[in-house]
C-alpha positions in Angstrom: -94.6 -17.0 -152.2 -96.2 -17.2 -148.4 -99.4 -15.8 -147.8 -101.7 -15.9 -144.8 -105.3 -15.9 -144.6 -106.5 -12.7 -142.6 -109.9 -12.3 -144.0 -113.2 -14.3 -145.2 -116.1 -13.0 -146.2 -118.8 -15.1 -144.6 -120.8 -16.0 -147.4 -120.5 -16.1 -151.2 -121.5 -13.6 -153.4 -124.8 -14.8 -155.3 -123.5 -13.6 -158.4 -120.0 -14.9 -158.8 -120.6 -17.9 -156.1 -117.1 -16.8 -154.6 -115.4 -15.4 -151.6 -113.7 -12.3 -150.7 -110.4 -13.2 -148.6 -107.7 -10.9 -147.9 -104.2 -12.4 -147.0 -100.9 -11.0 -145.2 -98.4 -11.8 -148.0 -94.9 -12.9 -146.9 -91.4 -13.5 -148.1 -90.4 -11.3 -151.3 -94.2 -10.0 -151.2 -94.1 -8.7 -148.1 -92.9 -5.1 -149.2 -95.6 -5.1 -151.9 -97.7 -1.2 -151.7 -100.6 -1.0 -149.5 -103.5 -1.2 -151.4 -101.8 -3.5 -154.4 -103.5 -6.0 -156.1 -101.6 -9.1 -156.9 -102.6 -12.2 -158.5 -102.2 -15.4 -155.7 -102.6 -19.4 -156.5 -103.6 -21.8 -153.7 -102.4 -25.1 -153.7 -104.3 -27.9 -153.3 -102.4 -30.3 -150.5 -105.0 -33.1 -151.8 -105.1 -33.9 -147.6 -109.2 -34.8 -146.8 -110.1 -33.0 -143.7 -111.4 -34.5 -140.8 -113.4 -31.6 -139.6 -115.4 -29.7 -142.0 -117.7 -27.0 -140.6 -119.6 -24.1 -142.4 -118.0 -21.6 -143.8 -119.8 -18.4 -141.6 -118.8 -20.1 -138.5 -114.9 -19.3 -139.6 -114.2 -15.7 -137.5 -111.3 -14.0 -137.8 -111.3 -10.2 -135.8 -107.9 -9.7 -136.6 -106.6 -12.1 -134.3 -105.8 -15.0 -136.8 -108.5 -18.0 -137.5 -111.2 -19.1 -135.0 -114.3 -20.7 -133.6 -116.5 -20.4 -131.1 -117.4 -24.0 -129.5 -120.0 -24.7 -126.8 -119.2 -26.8 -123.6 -121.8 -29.1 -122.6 -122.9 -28.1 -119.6 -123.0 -24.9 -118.5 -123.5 -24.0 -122.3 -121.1 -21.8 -122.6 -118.9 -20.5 -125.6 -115.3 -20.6 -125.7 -112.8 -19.1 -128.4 -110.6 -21.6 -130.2 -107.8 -20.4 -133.1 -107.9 -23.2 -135.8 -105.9 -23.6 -139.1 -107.9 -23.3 -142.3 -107.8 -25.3 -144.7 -109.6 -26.3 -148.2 -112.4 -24.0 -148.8 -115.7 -25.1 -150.5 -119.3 -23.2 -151.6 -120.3 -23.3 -148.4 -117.9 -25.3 -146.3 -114.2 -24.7 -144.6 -111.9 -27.9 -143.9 -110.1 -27.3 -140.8 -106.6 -28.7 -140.4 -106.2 -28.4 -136.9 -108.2 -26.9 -133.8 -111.2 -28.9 -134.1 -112.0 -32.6 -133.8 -114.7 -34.5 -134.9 -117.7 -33.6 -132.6 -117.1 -30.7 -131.3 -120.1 -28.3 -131.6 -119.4 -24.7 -133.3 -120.9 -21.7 -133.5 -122.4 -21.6 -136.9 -124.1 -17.5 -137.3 -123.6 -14.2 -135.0 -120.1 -15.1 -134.3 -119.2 -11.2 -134.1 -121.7 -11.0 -131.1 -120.2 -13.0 -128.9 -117.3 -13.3 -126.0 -115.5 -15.4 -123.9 -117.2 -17.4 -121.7 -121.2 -15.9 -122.6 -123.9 -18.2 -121.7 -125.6 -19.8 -125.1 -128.9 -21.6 -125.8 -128.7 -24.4 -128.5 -131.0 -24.7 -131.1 -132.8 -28.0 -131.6 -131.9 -30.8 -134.5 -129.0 -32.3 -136.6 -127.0 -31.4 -139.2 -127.0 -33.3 -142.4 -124.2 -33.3 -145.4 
């Protein structure tokens, strides 16, 4: 059955090394009790994603999916839905939304809005 994903914790438990994520289920699920717990299993497309960005940059208010990226100049953030998808330890593959490049709001997410002024931090990112 159909599930969305509404929910990602933004980092891992230390113990278990996993994530809480609550989905919308859909189809025959859909009429499932508040509250119920139900057993899901995610397929693996095998795709490789172009775009793979840290998992706490990933914000989801209720809205659906999304990051914040930063124009160049002014630097100044802007909200963009993407599609999720393979999730890693630490790292999300993003199936559409993002291209190669693009610069993302990594940490604070929840503190920002539309069109806020940003200062970026200094260095590179290394996988």
């Amino acid at each position: 059955m159909p599930a969305r994903l509404r929910e990602l914790s933004s980092a891992a438990d230390p113990r278990t090394r996993t994530f809480q994520a609550r989905y919308v289920l859909e189809g025959a699920l859909a009429d499932a009790p508040f509250g119920a717990t139900v057993t899901i299993a995610l397929a693996a497309n095998g795709d490789a994603h172009g775009v793979v960005i840290p998992v706490g940059a990933v914000h989801d208010a209720g809205g659906g999916a999304g990051v914040w990226t930063v124009a160049e100049q002014p630097t100044r953030v802007r909200w963009r839905p993407v599609e999720v998808g393979r999730i890693d330890d630490d790292q999300m593959g993003i199936k559409s939304g993002l291209a190669v490049g693009d610069r993302v709001v990594s940490l604070g997410a929840h503190l920002l809005h539309d069109g806020q002024e940003v200062r970026l931090a200094e260095g590179t990112v290394e996988r």
